[in-house]
C-alpha positions as CSV (number, residue, x, y, z in Angstrom):
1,X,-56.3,-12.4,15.6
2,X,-55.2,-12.2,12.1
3,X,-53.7,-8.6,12.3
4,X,-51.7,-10.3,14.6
5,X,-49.6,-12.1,12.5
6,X,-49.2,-9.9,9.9
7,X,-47.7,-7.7,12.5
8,X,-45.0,-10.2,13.4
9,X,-44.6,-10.6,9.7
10,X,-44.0,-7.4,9.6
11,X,-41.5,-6.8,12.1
12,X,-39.6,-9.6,10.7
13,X,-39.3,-8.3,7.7
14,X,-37.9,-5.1,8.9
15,X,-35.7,-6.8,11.6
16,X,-34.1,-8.5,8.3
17,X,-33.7,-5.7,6.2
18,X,-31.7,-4.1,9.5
19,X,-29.8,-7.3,9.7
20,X,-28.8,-7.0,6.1
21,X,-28.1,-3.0,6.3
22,X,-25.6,-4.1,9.1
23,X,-23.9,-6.8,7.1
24,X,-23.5,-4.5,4.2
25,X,-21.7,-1.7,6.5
26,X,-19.5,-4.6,8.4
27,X,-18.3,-5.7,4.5
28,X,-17.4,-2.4,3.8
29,X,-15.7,-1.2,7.0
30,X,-13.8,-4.8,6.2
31,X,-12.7,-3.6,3.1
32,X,-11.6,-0.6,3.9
33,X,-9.3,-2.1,6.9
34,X,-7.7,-4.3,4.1
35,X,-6.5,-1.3,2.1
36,X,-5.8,0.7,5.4
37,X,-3.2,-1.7,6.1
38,X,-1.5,-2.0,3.1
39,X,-1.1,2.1,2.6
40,X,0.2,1.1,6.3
41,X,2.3,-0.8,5.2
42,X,3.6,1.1,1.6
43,X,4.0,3.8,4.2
44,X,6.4,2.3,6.5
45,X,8.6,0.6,3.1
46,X,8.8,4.3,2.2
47,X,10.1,5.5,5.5
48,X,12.5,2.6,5.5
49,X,14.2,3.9,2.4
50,X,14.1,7.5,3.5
51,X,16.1,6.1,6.5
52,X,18.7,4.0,4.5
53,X,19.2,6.8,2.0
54,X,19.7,9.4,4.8
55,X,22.8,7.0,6.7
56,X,24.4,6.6,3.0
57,X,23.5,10.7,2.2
58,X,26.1,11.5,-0.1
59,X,25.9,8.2,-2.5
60,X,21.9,9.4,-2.4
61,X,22.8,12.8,-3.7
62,X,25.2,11.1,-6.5
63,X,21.8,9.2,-7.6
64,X,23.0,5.7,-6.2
65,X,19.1,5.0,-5.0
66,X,17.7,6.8,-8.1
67,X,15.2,3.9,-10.1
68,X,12.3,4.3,-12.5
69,X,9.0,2.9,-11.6
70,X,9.4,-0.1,-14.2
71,X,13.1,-0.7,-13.7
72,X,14.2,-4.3,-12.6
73,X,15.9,-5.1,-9.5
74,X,19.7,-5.1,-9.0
75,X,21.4,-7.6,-8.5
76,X,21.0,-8.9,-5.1
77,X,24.8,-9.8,-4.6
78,X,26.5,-6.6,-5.9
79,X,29.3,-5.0,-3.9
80,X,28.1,-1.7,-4.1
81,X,26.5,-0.5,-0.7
82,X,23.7,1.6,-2.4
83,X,22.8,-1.3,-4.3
84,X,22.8,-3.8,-2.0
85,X,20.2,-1.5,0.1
86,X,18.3,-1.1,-2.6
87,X,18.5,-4.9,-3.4
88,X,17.2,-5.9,0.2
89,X,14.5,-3.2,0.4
90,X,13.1,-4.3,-3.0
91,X,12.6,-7.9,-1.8
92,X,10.9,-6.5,1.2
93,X,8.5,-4.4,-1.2
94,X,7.6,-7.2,-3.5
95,X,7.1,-9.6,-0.4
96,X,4.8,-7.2,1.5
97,X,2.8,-5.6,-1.7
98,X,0.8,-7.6,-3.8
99,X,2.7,-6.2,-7.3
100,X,5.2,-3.4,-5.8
101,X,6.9,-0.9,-7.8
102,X,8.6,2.0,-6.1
103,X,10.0,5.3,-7.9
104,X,13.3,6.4,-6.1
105,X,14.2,10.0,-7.3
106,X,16.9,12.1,-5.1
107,X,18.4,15.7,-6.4
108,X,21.8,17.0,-5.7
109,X,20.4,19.1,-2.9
110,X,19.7,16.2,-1.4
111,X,15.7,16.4,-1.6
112,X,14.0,12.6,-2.1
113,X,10.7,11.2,-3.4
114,X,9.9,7.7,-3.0
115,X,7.0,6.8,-5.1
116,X,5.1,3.5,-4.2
117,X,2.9,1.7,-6.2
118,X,0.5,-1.2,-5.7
119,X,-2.6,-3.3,-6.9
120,X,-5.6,-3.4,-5.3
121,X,-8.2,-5.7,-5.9
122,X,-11.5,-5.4,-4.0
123,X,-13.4,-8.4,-2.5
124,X,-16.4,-8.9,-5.2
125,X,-15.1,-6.7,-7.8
126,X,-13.5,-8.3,-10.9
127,X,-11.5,-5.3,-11.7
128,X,-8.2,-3.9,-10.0
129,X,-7.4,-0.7,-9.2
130,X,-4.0,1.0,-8.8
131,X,-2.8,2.9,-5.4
132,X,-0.3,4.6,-4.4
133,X,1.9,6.2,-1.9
134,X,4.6,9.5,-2.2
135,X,7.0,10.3,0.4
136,X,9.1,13.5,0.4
137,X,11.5,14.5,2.2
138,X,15.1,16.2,2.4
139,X,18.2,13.9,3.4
């Protein structure tokens, strides 16, 4: 009778560890989504500015979209076409990635890199990590 009850004991204990086990997995499959979507995301920003650069080709070529990682925004109200693109699609970045920076770099040739940049902050971690996404392409 008492073997009994150690038994149920027992399988409670492992039925809890394989509860636990399963939440662990779920967490991390959870975390994982989160910065699935955002390389989504970065992805789709980079595409975006591939596509603007390649209806305004030869200002790209000139280096109209050209931008350091650090440099600030233009000005959102500037009459210059290539500005104003990159104006709009800057706002978009910084609204959609928590701390954007993009790297716009496009040769004479007419071959483009845009470099995007973003922090990363795990659930339960204290510290933040740094990701990024490249997109190359010819115009």
């Amino acid at each position: 009778m008492g073997y009994s009850l150690i038994e149920v004991l027992l399988t409670l204990l492992i039925v809890g560890v394989g509860i636990l086990g399963l939440s662990a997995a779920n967490l991390a499959a959870l975390r994982a989504r989160g910065l699935l979507s955002l390389e989504s995301v970065a992805t789709q920003l980079a595409s975006d500015m591939m596509e603007r650069m390649r209806a305004q080709a030869p200002l790209a070529r000139q280096g109209a979209f050209n931008r350091d990682l650090m440099a600030p925004a233009p000005a959102p109200d500037s009459t210059d076409m290539a500005t104003r693109e990159l104006g709009a699609w800057l706002a978009q970045l910084q609204t959609r990635l928590p701390s954007g920076m993009a790297a716009i770099t496009v040769s004479p040739q007419g071959r483009a890199q845009v470099l995007l940049q973003w922090t990363v902050t795990p659930a339960g971690s204290g510290s933040s990590q740094v990701a990024s996404v490249s997109l190359v392409s010819n115009l």
